[in-house]
C-alpha positions as CSV (number, residue, x, y, z in Angstrom):
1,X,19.2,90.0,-35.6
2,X,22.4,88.5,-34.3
3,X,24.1,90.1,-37.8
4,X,22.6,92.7,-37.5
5,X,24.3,92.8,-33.9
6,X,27.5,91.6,-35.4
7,X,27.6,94.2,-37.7
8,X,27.0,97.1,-35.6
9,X,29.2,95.8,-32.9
10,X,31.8,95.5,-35.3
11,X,31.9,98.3,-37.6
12,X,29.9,100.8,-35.9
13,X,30.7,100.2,-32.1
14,X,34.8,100.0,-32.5
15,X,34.2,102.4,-35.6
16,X,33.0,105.5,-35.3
17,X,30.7,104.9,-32.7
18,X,33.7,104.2,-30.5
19,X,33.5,107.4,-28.1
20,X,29.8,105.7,-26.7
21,X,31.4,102.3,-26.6
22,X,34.7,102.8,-25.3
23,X,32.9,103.2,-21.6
24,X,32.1,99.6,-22.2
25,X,35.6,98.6,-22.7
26,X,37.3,100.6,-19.4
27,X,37.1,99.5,-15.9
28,X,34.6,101.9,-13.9
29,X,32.8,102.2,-10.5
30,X,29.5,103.5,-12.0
31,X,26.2,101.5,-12.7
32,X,25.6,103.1,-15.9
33,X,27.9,103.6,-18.8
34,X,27.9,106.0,-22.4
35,X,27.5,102.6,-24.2
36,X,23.9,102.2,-22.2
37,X,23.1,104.6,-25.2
38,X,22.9,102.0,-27.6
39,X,19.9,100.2,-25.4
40,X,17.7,103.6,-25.8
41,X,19.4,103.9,-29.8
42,X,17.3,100.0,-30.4
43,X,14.8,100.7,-28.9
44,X,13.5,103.9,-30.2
45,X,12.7,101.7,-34.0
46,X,11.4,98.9,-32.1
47,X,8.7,100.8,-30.6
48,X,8.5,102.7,-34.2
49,X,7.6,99.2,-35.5
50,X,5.4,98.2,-32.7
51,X,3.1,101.2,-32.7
52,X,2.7,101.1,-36.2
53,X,2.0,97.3,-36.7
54,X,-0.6,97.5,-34.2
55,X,-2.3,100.5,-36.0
56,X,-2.1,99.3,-39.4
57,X,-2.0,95.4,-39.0
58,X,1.1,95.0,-40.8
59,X,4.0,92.9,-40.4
60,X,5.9,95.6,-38.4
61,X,4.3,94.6,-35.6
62,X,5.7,91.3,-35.2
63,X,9.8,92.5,-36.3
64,X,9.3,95.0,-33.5
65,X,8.6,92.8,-30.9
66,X,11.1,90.4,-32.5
67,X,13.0,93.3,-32.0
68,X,12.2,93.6,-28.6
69,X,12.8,90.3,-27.6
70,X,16.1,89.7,-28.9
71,X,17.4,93.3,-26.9
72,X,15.2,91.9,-23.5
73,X,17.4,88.5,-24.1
74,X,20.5,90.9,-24.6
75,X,20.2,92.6,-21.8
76,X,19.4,89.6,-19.3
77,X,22.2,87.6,-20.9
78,X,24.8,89.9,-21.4
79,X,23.7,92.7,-18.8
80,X,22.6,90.3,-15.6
81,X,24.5,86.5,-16.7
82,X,28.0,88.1,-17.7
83,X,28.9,91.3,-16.5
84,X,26.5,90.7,-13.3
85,X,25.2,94.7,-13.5
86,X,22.4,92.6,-11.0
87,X,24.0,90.3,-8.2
88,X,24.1,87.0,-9.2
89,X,25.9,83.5,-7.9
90,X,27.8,81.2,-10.3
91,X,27.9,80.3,-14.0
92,X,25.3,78.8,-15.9
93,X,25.7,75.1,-16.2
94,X,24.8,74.9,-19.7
95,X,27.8,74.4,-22.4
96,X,26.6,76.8,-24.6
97,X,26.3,79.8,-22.1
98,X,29.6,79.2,-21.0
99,X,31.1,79.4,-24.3
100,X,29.4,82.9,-24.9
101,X,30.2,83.8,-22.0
102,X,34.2,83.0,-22.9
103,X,33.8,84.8,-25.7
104,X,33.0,87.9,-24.7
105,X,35.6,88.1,-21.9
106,X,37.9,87.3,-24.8
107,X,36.5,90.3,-26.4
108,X,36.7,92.4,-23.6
109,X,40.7,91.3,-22.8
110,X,41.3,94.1,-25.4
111,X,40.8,97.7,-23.8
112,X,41.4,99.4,-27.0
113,X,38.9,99.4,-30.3
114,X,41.2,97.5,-32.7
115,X,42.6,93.7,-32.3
116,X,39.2,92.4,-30.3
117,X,37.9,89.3,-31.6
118,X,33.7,87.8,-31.1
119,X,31.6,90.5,-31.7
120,X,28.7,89.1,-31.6
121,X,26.1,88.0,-29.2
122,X,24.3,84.9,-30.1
123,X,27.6,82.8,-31.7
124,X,30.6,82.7,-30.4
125,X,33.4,81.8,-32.9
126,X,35.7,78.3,-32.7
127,X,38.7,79.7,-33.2
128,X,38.7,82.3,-29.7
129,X,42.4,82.7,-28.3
130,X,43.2,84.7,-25.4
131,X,40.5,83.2,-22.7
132,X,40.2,81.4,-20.1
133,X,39.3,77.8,-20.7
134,X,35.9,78.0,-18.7
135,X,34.5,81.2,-17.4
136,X,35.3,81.5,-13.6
137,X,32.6,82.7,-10.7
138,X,34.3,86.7,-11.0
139,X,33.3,87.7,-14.5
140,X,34.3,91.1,-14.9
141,X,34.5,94.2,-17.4
C-alpha cells in the first residue's frame, strides 16, 4: 500500500489531481478540506472488495480490509497525530513517528504542487532538507 500511496500522492495528487489537493496545501479556517475527497475516492474500492470477498469467499475480502486498515491508520496518524484535525497534546515519544512526522511538515513547507519532497506516508526519506530538526508541540498545515 504505502506505494501505492507514494504513487498517487506523487503523480496523481501534485499532477492532475492537484485542484482536490491543493486545499491540503493552503492555510484555512475550515474543518474539512477538497482533499477529504480522496478518503471517500479509497474507500469506495475497499468496500467493493469487502462486499464481494465476503459473498464469494475470495481473497478480496482480506485486500479490502487491508485496504481499510491502512486508510483507518492514515487517517489517525496523519489526520489526528500531525495535523491535529482532533485536539491532541504533544508529540509522540517514539523516534520513528517523529521522523514521519518531520517529513511531512517538510512536504508541506512547499505551498505550491512542484519542488515538495516525502510523499509518502509510511517511510520517510534520509535525505529530508528544509525541516525542523524534531517536530515541535504546534504542528500545523
Amino acid at each position: 500500500m504505502e506505494g501505492v500511496a507514494y504513487f498517487t500522492h506523487r503523480y496523481l495528487m501534485h499532477g492532475p489531481l492537484w485542484f482536490l489537493h491543493r486545499s491540503h496545501h493552503v492555510p484555512h479556517d475550515g474543518r474539512l478540506e477538497w482533499n477529504d475527497l480522496f478518503g471517500l475516492f479509497f474507500a469506495l474500492p475497499s468496500i467493493a472488495l469487502i462486499h464481494y470477498g465476503v459473498r464469494d469467499g475470495s481473497w478480496m475480502l482480506p485486500v479490502g480490509l487491508g485496504m481499510t486498515g491502512y486508510g483507518l491508520i492514515y487517517f489517525l496518524f496523519h489526520d489526528v497525530v500531525v495535523h491535529r484535525r482532533v485536539r491532541l497534546r504533544g508529540v509522540p515519544p517514539w523516534r520513528y513517528l517523529r521522523r514521519i512526522i518531520k517529513a511531512h511538515l517538510v512536504h508541506h513547507r512547499t505551498h505550491g504542487r512542484e519542488g515538495a519532497q516525502s510523499f509518502g506516508f509510511l517511510y520517510a526519506p534520509g535525505d529530508l532538507t528544509g525541516g525542523e530538526s524534531e517536530p515541535d508541540r504546534r504542528i500545523h498545515r
